[in-house]
N, C-alpha and C positions, 0 to 999 in steps of 0.2 A: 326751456319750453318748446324751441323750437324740435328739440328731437321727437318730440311726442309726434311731430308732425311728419315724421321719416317712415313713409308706410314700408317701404323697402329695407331697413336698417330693423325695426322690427320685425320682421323676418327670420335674422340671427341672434334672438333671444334664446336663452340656452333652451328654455321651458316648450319653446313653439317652434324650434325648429325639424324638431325629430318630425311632428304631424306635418312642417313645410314638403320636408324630402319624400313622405309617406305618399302627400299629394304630388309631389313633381311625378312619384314613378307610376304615377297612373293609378293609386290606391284610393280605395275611400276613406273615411275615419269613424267612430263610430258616431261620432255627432262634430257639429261644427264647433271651432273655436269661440265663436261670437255671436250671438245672435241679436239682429237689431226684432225688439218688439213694441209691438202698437198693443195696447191694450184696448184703445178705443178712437174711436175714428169722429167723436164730441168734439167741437171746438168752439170759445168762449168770443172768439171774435169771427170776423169778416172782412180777411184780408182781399182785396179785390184780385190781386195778382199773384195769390198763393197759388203753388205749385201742383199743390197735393187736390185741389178742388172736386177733381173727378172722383175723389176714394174719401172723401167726408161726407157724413151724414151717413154710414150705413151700419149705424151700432158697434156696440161692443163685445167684446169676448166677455160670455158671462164667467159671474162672478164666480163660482164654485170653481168653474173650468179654469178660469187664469190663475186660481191660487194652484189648482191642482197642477196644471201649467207650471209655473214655478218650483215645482216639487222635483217634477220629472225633470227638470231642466237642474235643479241642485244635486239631483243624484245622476248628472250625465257628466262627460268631460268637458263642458262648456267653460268658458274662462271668463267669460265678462257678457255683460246683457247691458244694450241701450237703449233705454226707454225711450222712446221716441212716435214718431206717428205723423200721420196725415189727419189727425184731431190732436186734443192739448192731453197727454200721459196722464197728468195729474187730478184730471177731471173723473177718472175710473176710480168708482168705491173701494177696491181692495188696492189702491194701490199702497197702503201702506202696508199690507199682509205681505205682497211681493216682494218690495224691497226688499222686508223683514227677513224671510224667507232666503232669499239667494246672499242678502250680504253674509247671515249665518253659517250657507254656505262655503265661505272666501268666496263669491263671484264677485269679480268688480265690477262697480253698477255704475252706469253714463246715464246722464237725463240731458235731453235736448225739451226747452218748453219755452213759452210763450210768456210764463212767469207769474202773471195771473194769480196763481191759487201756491205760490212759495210758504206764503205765511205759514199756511192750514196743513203744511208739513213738514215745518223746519226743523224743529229735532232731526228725524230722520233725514232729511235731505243732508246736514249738519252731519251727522255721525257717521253715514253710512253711505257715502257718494264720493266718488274716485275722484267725478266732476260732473257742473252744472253748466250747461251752455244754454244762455236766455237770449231769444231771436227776438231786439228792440226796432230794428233797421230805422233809427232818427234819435237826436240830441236834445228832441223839444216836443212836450205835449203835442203841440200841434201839427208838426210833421208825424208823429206819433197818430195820429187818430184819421190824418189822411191816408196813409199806408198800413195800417192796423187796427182799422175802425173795431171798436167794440158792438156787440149787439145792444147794448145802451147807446144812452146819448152821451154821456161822458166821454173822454180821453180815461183809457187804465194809465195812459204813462204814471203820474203821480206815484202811483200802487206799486206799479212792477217797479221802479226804483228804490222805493224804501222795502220791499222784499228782499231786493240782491244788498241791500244796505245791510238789512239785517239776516240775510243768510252770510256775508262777507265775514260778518267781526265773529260768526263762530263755525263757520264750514272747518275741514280737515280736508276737504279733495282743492283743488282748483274751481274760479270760477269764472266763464269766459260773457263776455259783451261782443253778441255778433252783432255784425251791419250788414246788409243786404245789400248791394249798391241800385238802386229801383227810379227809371224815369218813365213819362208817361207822355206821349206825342197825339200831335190832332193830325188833320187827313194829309197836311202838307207833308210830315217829319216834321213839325214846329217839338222841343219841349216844353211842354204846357207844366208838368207837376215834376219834383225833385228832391231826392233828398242827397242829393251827391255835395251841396254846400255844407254839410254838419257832420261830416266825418270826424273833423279835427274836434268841433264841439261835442260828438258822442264821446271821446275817444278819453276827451278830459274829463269827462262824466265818470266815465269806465274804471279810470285809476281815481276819481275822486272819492267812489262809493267802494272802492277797496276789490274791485275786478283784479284777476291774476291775470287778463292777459284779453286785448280787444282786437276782433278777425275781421277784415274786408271780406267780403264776398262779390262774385261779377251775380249778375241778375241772368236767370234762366227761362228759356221758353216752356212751353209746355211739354216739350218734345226732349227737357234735359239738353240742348243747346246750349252754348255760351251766347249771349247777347252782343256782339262785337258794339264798342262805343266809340261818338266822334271822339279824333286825338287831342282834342282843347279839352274836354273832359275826362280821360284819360289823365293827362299834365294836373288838373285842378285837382283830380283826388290825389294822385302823387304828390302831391305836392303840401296835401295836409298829413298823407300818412310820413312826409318825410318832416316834416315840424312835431309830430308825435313822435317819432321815432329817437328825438330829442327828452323826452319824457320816460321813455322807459328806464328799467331800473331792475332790480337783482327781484324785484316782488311782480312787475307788471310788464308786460312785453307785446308788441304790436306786430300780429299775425298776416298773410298773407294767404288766401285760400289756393289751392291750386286752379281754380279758375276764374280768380282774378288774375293770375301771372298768367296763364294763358292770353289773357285779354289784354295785359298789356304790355305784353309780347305783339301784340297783333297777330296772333295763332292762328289759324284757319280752324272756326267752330266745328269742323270735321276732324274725326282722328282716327284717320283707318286702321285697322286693327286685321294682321293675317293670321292670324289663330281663331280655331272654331271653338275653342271650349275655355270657359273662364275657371282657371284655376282655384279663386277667390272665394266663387261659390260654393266648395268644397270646405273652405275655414268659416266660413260666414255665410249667415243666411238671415229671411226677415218673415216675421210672425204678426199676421196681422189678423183682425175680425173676418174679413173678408178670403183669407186662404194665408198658404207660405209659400213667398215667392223666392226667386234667387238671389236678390236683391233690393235693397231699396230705390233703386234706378228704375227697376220693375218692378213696382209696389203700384197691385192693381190690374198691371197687362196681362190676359188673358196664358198668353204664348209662355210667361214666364211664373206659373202658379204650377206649384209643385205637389202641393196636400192641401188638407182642412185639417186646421189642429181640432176644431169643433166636435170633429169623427173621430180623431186615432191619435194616440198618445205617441209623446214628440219622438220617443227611440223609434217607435214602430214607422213610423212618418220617414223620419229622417231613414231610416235602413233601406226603405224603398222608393226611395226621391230619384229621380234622374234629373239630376244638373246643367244636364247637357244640353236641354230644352231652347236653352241661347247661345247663339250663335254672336260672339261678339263679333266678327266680321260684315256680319248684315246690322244684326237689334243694336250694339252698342257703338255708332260713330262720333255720340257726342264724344268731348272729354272727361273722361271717365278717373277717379281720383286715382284706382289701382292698375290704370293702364301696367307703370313701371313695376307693381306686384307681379302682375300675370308673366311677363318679360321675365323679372328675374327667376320667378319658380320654372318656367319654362327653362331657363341656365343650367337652374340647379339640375333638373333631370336630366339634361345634356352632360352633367359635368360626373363622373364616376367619382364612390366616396372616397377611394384611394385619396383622389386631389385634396381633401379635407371639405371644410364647412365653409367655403368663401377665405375670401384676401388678408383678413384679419382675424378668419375663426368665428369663434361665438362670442355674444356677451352676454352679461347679466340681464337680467329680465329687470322690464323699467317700465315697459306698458303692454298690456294684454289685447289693447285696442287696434288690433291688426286691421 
């Protein structure tokens, strides 16, 4: 599990390395590797501290267009599509035409959701999904509904638990239990609200509803920041991920995001970066209601919107994108997951093919999720 997590080892997949080198010598391609897409920007709760807040609530890519979307995106060299979003994926009436569509393709398809609405598409999630990662961040209804208030008065926890229960006993991809790590202070720095006590108890949740694998994450500012945390709680969460760490098993395994290891690390939330053009954005790109940007770091910022799929169909889009738009030495000082991406494809163009393909060559292809 954990190599899935080797954005830079994925690099040297026999499939994706040809386009790596294409991109190192300064080439375009004729479409990205991956595309992260929002279908719709709808969201079924009311996270208080969600990230994406600025870019919800401004519709979605209609319907006709994201099937057609999907089409043009099955007949390009794209390799995987993750549904995702700054609203909940699932909540988009065509989305089970799309899946439909690119799995028929071979795209291998990600969903990142809130979980919510699993039920009302588990065949398809079940058949046709690489992997399902469900953003719970809490181990109890009730930290559940203070950190992921629904637009009812209910708690969903109940819901979204027996969803990943029963997407679990018949999926084919992997399915993951992220935690958020999320505290909440009054005007002193008092912590007033928390769900850093339930890690260990989500975590037993996670492998008890038959999860492949449960991820820590550090909590982020609005600005993609890591959130630095006192070191007594730093120690506390460690300290339950290391009693989980006890629990894993050939079926279930307990993840570390890279900025949580940044955080406790004690990393400096800045990560200067002297390169002006992100290599990255050249394999991957993000498709939203609202435009296509270079990323989903910039999902929304004006500076990094490339097209409107709404207008212009994605080859034509993508043939006349300029990527270059961001300057990761100024726009990207947070820490950024493909820092060590952008480094090593930068190697790689430094390095003549004479030398060969890297230290150990190529390897077989194992995930498309660059």
């Amino acid at each position: 599990m954990e190599r899935n997590l080797d954005l830079v080892g994925k690099l040297y997949q026999r499939s994706i390395h040809p386009s790596v080198r294409q991109v190192a010598s300064g080439k375009r391609l004729s479409s990205p590797l991956v595309v992260d897409l929002d279908p719709t920007t709808v969201c079924d709760l009311a996270c208080p501290e969600c990230i994406s807040s600025q870019v919800l609530h401004h519709g979605q890519i209609g319907q006709d267009r994201i099937v057609k979307l999907a089409h043009e995106l099955a007949e390009s060299d794209v390799r995987a599509v993750i549904l995702i979003g700054g609203g909940e994926p699932l909540l988009h009436r065509a989305i089970g035409q799309i899946i439909e569509v690119l799995h028929e393709a071979g795209i291998k398809l990600g969903l990142v959701t809130n979980g919510t609405q699993i039920n009302r598409h588990l065949d398809r999630l079940a058949e046709c999904l690489s992997w399902v990662r469900v953003s719970i961040d809490a181990g109890s209804a009730d930290t559940y509904q203070l950190f992921r208030p629904s637009r009812g008065k209910r708690s969903a926890f109940p819901q979204v638990i027996e969803n990943m229960r029963q997407l679990a006993e018949r999926k084919r991809g992997r399915l993951g239990y992220s935690f958020l790590l999320m505290q909440r202070f009054d005007d002193d720095g008092k912590v007033t609200e928390s769900n850093y006590d339930e890690v260990y108890r989500a975590g037993v949740l996670a492998r008890e509803i038959g999860c492949d694998y449960f991820e820590v994450k550090a909590m982020l500012d609005m600005d993609h920041y890591t959130v630095n945390q006192r070191a007594e709680d730093v120690e506390a969460v460690e300290d339950q991920i290391k009693r989980l760490r006890e629990l894993e098993s050939d079926t279930f395994h307990v993840l570390h995001s890279s900025n949580w290891q940044a955080v406790r690390r004690d990393t400096d939330p800045v990560q200067p970066k002297d390169y002006h053009h992100c290599s990255i954005a050249e394999l991957r790109t993000t498709v939203t209601p609202t435009g296509v940007f270079v990323c989903p770091y910039h999902r929304g910022n004006p500076k990094g919107r490339i097209g409107d799929i709404s207008q212009t169909g994605f080859a034509e889009l993508w043939a006349s994108a300029d990527t270059s738009v961001i300057d990761p030495s100024q726009d990207c000082q947070f820490v950024c997951a493909r820092h060590g991406s952008n480094l090593e494809i930068a190697h790689i163009g430094r390095r003549p093919a004479s030398e060969g393909d890297g230290p150990d060559g190529l390897i077989d292809d194992f995930d498309p999720f660059i």
